[in-house]
C-alpha positions as CSV (number, residue, x, y, z in Angstrom):
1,X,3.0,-20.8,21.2
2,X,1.9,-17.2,22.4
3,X,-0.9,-15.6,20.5
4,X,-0.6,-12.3,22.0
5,X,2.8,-12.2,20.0
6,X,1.2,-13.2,16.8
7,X,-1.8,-10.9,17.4
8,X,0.4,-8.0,17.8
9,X,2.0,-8.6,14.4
10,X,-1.5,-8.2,12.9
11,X,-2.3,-5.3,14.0
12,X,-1.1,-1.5,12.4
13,X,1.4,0.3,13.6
14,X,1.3,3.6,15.4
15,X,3.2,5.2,13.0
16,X,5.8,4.5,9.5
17,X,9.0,2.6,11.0
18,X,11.3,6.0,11.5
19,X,14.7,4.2,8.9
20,X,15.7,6.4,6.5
21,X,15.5,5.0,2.7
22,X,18.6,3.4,1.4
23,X,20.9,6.2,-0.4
24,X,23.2,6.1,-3.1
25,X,26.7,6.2,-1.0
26,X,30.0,5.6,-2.7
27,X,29.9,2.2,-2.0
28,X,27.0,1.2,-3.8
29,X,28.1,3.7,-6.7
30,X,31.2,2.0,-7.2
31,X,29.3,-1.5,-6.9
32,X,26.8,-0.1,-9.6
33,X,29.8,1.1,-12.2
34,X,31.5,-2.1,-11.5
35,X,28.0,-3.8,-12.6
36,X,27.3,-1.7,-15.1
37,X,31.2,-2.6,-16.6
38,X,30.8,-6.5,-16.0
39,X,27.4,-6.0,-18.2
40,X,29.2,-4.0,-21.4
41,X,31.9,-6.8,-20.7
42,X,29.2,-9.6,-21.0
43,X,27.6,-8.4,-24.2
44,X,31.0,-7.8,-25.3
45,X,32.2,-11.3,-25.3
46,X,29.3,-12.5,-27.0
47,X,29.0,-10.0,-29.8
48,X,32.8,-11.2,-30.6
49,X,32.0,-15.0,-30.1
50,X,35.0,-15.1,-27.3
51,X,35.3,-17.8,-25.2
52,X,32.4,-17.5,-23.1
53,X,30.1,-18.4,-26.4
54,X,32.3,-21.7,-26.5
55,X,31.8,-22.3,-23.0
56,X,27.9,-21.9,-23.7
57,X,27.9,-24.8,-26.3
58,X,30.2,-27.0,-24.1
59,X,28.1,-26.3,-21.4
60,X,24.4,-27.2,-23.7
61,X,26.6,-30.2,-25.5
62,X,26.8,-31.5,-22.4
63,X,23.3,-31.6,-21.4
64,X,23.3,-31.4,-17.2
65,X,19.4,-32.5,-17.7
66,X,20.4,-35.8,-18.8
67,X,23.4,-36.0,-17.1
68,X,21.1,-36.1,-13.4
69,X,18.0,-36.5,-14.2
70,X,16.6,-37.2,-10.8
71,X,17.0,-33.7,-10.0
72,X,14.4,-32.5,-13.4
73,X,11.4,-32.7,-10.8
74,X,11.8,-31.1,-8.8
75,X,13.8,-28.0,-10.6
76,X,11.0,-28.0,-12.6
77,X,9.1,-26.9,-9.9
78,X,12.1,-24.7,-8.3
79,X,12.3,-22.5,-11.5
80,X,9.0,-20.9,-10.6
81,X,10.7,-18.6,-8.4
82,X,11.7,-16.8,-11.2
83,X,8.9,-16.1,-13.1
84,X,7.3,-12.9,-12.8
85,X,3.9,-13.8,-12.2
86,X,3.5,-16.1,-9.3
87,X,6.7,-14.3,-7.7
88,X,5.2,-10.6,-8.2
89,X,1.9,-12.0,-6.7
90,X,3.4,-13.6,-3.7
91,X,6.0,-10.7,-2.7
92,X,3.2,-8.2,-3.6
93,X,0.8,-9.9,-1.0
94,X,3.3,-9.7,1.3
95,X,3.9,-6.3,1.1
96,X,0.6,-4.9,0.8
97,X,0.3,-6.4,4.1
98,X,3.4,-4.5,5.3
99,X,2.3,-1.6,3.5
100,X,-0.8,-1.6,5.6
101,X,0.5,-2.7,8.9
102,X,2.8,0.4,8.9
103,X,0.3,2.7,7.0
104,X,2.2,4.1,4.2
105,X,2.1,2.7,0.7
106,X,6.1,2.9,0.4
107,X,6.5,-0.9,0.0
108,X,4.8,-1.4,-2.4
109,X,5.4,1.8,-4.6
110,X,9.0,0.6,-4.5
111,X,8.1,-3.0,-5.5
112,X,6.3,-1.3,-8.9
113,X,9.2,1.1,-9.6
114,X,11.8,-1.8,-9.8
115,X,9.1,-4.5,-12.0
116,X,9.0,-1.2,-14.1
117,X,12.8,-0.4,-14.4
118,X,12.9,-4.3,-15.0
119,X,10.8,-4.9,-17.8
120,X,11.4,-1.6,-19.6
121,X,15.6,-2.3,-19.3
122,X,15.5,-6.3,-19.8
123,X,12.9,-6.8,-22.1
124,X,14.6,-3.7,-24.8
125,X,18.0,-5.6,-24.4
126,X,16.1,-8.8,-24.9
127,X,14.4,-7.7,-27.9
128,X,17.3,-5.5,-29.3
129,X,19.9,-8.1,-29.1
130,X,17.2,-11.3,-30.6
131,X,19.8,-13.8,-29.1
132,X,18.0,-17.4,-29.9
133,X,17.7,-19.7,-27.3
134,X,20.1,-23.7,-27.4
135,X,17.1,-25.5,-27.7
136,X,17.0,-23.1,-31.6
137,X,20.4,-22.6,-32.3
138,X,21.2,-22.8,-36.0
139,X,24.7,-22.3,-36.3
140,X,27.3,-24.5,-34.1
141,X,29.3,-22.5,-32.3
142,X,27.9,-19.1,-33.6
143,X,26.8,-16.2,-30.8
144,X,22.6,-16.6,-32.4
145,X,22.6,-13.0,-31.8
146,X,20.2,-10.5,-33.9
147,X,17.8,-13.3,-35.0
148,X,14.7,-14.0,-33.7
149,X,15.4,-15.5,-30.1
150,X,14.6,-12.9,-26.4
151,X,16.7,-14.4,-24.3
152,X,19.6,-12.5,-23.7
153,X,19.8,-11.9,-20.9
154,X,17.8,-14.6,-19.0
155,X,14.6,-13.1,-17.5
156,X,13.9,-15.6,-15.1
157,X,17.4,-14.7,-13.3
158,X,16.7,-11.1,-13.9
159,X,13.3,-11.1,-11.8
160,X,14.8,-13.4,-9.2
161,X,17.3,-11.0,-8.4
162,X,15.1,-8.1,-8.6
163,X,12.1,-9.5,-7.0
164,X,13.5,-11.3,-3.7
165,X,15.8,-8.3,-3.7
166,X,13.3,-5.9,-3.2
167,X,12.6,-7.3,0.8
168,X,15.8,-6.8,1.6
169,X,16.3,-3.2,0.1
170,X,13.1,-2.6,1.9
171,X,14.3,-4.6,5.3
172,X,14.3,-1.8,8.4
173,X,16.6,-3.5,10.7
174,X,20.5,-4.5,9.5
175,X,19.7,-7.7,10.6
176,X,16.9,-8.9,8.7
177,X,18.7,-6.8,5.4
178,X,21.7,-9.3,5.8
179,X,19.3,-12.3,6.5
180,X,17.1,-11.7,3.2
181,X,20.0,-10.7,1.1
182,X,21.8,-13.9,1.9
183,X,18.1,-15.5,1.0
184,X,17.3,-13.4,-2.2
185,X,21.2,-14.0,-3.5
186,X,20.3,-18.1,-3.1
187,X,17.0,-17.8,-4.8
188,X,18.5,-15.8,-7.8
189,X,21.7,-18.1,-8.2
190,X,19.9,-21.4,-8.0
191,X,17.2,-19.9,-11.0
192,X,20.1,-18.7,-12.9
193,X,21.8,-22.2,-12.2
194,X,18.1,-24.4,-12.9
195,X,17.8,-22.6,-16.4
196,X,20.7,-23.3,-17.4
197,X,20.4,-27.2,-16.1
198,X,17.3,-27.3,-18.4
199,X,18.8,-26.1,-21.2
200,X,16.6,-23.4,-21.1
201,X,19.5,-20.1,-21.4
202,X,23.2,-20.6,-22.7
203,X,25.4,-19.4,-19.1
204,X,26.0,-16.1,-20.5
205,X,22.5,-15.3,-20.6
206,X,23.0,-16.2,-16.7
207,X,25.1,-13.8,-16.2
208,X,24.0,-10.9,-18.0
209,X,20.7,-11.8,-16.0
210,X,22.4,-11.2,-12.6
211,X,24.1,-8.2,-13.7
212,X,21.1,-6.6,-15.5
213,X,19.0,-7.6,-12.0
214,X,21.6,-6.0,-9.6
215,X,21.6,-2.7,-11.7
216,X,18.3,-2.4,-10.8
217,X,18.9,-3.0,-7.4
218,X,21.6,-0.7,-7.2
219,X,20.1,2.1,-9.1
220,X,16.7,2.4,-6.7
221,X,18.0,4.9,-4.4
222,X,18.3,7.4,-7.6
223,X,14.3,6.9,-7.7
224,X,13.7,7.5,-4.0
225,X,12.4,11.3,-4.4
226,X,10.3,10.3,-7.1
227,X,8.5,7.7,-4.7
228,X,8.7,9.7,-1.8
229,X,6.3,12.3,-3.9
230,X,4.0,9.6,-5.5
231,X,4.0,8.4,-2.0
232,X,2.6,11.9,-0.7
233,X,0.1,12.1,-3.2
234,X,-1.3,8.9,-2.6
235,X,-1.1,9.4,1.1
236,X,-3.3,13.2,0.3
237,X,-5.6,11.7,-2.1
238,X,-6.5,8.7,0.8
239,X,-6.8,11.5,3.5
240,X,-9.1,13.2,1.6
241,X,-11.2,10.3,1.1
242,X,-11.4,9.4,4.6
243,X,-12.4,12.8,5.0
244,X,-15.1,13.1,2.2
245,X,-16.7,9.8,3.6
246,X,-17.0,11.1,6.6
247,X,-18.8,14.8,5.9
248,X,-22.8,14.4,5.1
249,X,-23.0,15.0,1.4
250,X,-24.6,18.0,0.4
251,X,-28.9,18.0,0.5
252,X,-29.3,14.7,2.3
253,X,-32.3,14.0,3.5
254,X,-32.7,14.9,7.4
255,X,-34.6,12.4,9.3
256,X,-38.8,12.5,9.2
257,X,-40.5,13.6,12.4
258,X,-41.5,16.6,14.1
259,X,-38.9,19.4,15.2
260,X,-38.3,19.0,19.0
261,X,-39.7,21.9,21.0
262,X,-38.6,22.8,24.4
263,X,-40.5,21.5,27.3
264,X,-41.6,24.6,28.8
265,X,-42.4,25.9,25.5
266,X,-44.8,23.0,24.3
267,X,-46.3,23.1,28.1
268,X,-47.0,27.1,27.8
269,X,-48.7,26.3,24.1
270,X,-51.0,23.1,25.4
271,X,-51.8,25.5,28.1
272,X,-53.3,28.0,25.7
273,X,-55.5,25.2,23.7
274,X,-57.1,23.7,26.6
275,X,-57.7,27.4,27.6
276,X,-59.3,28.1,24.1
277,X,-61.2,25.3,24.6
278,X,-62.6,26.0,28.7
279,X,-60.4,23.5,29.9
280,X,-58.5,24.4,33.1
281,X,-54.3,24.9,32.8
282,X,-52.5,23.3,34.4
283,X,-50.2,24.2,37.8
284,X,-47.0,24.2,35.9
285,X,-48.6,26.5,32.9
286,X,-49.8,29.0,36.3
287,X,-46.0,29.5,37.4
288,X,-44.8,29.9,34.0
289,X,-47.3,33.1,32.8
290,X,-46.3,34.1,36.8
291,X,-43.3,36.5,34.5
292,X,-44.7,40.1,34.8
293,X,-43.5,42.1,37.2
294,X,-46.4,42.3,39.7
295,X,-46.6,38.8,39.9
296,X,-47.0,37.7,43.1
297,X,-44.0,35.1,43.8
298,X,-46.7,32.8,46.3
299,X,-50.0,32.2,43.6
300,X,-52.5,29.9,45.1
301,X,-51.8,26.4,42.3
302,X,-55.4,26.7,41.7
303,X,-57.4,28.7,38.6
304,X,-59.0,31.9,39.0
305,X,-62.3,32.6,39.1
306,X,-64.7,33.7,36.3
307,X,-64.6,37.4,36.2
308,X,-61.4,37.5,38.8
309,X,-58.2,40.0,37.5
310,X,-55.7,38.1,38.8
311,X,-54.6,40.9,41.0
312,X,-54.7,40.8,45.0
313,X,-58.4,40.3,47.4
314,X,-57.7,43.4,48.8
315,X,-56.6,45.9,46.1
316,X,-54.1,48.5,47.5
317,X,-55.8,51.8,48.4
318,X,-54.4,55.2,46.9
319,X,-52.2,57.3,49.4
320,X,-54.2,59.7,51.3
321,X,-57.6,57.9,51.3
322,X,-59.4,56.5,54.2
């Protein structure tokens, strides 16, 4: 196995993948109408106690748990993918790491935005309709609607759908979207399919699960502007933090010590105190007071005498003189 491969895919992109965010084109309209229709068509049938609430008792009468029951383990177990808390911590993970990786918080803005559309939509329809569960029906054959039951529609199918739908509705190549769509439709049917084998959900809270799931999915693209501008803001706000970390804060404390000097400076100023003090300059100290203009540009290194000007042996004579 190559680890340069693996070590590549650890490490941040250059820059956000350039691919455009999924928009809302008449293809996915008309899916999200004919959703929207097969869910009004759902509760429909129930509220009348149709044939679909028969086929729900024929279905619990029947009991698929003890009908197989070598299969109860291990769908035990399976169902998890359906709950929102282990599921929302796993995909979350996962795309806080993408979220890093291509430096931009998109993935995971878009993951809260469809929990949020989910538990605000399925959990008022839950609570508005109060559908009781088969394991509390009171009344054989009745619909169990507006009692004390929230579970219409099924919420583990509902967060299946949404939850493994969201990596393909974020997926950047057409390849990998058809690969995890394939993957997040298996997950969400075989939920649907376990609750209802545990007796869990009647089969029409199945399938108002996967509708009310796939509206969600459907209806992102209409939130895209509003994450695009969260997504700005949070992008501003962690510029300015970079930047704010990296400016000294105002009236720290500058290091102890003495101020530098410059070096001809601090020799011209030791110069002058072992003067003060009869102690002979030195030769460098000589060539640096050596600024006037008469100074002669060929000194002798070597102190003056006591009593001695500075000035030539042989002092220039007036003009004239003799």
């Amino acid at each position: 196995m190559r680890t340069d491969r693996l070590l590549a895919r650890l490490e941040q992109e250059p820059a956000p993948p350039d691919a455009p965010a999924p928009g809302m084109s008449r293809t996915r309209a008309a899916l999200l109408w004919a959703t929207l229709g097969f869910y009004a068509a759902i509760v429909a049938a129930v509220l009348s106690t149709s044939w679909l609430v028969r086929l729900d008792w024929q279905v619990m009468l029947f009991r698929p748990y003890k009908q197989w029951p070598e299969m109860h383990a291990f769908l035990d177990y399976f169902v998890v993918l359906g709950q929102r808390g282990p599921t929302a911590a796993l995909v979350a993970a996962w795309l806080g790491w993408r979220s890093w990786r291509q430096r931009t918080p998109r993935p995971l803005l878009v993951m809260a935005c469809a929990l949020l559309l989910l538990n605000v939509t399925v959990g008022a329809a839950k609570l508005g309709m109060g559908r009781e569960g088969p394991h509390y029906a009171t009344v054989m054959g009745s619909n169990e609607m507006f009692l004390t039951g929230d579970i219409f529609p099924s919420g583990h199918t509902a967060n299946a759908v949404v939850t493994w739908g969201i990596l393909a509705y974020l997926a950047t190549t057409p390849r990998a979207r058809r690969a995890l769509s394939v993957i997040a439709a298996l997950c969400a049917l075989g939920v649907g399919a376990t609750t209802v084998y545990l007796g869990t959900h009647w089969v029409s809270d199945v399938l108002l699960g996967w509708a009310a799931g796939l509206l969600i999915l459907l209806a992102l693209p209409w939130c895209e502007p509003l994450i695009t501008r969260v997504e700005r803001i949070v992008l501003g706000l962690w510029g300015y933090a970079l930047g704010a970390a990296s400016r000294p804060r105002a009236g720290a404390l500058r290091p102890l010590g003495p101020t530098p000097r410059p070096v001809a400076a601090s020799a011209r100023v030791a110069d002058e105190q072992r003067a003060v003090a009869g102690e002979p300059a030195r030769i460098g100290a000589i060539r640096l007071r050596a600024t006037g203009p008469h100074a002669h540009p060929h000194q002798p290194d070597h102190p003056a005498h006591p009593g001695h000007t500075g000035h030539p042996e042989h002092p220039v004579r007036p003009v004239g003189s003799h």
